[in-house]
PLY file of the C-alpha trace (Angstrom):
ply
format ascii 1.0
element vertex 107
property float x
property float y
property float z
element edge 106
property int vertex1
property int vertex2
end_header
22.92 63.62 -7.34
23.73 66.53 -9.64
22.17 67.67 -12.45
23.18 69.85 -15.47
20.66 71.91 -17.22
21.18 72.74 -20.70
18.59 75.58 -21.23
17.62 76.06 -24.55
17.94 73.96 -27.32
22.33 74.28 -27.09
22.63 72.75 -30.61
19.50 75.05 -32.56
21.45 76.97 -34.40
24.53 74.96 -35.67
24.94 72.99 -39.07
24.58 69.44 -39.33
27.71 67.79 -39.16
28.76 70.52 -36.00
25.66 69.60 -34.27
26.32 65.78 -34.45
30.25 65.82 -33.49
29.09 67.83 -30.45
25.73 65.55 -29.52
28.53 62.86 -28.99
31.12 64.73 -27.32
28.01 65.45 -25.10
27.23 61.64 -24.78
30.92 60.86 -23.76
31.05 63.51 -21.12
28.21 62.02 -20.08
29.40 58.64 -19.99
32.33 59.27 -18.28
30.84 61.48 -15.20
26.84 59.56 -15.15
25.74 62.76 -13.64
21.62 63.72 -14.89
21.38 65.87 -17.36
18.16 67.76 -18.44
18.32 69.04 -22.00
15.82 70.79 -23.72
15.32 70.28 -27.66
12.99 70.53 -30.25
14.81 68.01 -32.31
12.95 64.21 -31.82
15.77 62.51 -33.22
18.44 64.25 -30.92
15.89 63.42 -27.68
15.83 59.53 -28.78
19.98 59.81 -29.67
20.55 61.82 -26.49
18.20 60.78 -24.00
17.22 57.97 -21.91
13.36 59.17 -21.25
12.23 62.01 -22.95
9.52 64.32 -21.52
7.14 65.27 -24.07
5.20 68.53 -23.14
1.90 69.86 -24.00
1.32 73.18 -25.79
0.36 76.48 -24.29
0.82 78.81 -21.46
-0.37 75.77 -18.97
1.90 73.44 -20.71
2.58 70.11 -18.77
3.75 66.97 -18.52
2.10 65.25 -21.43
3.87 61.76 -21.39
7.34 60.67 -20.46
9.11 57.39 -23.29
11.50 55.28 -21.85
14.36 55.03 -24.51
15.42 51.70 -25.20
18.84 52.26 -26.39
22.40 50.79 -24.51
25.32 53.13 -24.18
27.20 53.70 -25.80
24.97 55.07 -28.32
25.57 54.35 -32.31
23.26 56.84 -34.23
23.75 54.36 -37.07
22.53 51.26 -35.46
19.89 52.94 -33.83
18.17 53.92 -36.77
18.45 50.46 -38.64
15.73 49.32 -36.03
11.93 49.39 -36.23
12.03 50.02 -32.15
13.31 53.87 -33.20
11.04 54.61 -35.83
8.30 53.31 -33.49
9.26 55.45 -30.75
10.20 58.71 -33.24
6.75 58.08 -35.02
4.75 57.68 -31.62
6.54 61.15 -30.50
5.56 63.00 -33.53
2.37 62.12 -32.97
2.05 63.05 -29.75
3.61 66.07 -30.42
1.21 66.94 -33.97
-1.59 65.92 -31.79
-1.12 69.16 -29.49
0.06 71.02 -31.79
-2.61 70.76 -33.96
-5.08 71.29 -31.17
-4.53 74.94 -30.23
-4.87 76.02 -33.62
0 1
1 2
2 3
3 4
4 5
5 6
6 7
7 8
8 9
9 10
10 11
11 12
12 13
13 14
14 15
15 16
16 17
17 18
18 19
19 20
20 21
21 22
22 23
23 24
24 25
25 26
26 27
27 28
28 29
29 30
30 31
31 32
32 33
33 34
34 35
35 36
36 37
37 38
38 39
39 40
40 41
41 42
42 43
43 44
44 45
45 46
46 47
47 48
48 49
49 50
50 51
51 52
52 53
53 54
54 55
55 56
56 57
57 58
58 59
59 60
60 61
61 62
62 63
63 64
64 65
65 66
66 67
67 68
68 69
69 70
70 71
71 72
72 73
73 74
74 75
75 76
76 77
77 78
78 79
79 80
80 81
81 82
82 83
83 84
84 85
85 86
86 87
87 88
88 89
89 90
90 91
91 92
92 93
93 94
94 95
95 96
96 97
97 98
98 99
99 100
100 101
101 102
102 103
103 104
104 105
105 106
C-alpha cells in the first residue's frame, strides 16, 4: 500500500474559504485513488472532516501515541451534515479534551 505524507499542517496558513475548497479537493483525490494518507494538523475539525482515525498525541519532547478515534463518518464527506449531528460534537468535544488535558499538564 502507499502512503502520502503531508508534513506540516499543508492548510495553516490559508484563509477560510481557500482552506475548505482545498480540504475537499483533498478528499476527492482521495476518493478517487484510496491510497493512505497521513496528515498532520492542528485543526480538530479538519482531523474529524478529513480523517477516518485521528491520532491524538501527547505533549513534550517524549510525545506519543496518546489515543487513536475511529471517525464515524461515510464518504463522501458533507461538512454540513456532519456537523448537524451530536456524534461530531461528541467526538470534537472528547478530542479537545484530550488534547486541554495534556496541554494543560506541562504547564
Amino acid at each position: 500500500m502507499l502512503t502520502q505524507n503531508l508534513e506540516e499542517p499543508p492548510f495553516g496558513a490559508l484563509d477560510a474559504l481557500t482552506k475548505r475548497k482545498l480540504q475537499q479537493e483533498v478528499l476527492k483525490i482521495w476518493e478517487s485513488h484510496r491510497q493512505a494518507v497521513i496528515m498532520i494538523t492542528h485543526d480538530v475539525d479538519e482531523a474529524i472532516f478529513m480523517s477516518d482515525r485521528i491520532v491524538l498525541m501527547t505533549n513534550g519532547p517524549h510525545a506519543n501515541i496518546g489515543e487513536i478515534l475511529t471517525v464515524p463518518f461515510p464518504h463522501p464527506r458533507e461538512r454540513h451534515a456532519m456537523r448537524e449531528t451530536q456524534e461530531y460534537y461528541d467526538l470534537r468535544n472528547h478530542a479537545l479534551d484530550f488534547l486541554e488535558r495534556y496541554f494543560t499538564a506541562d504547564e
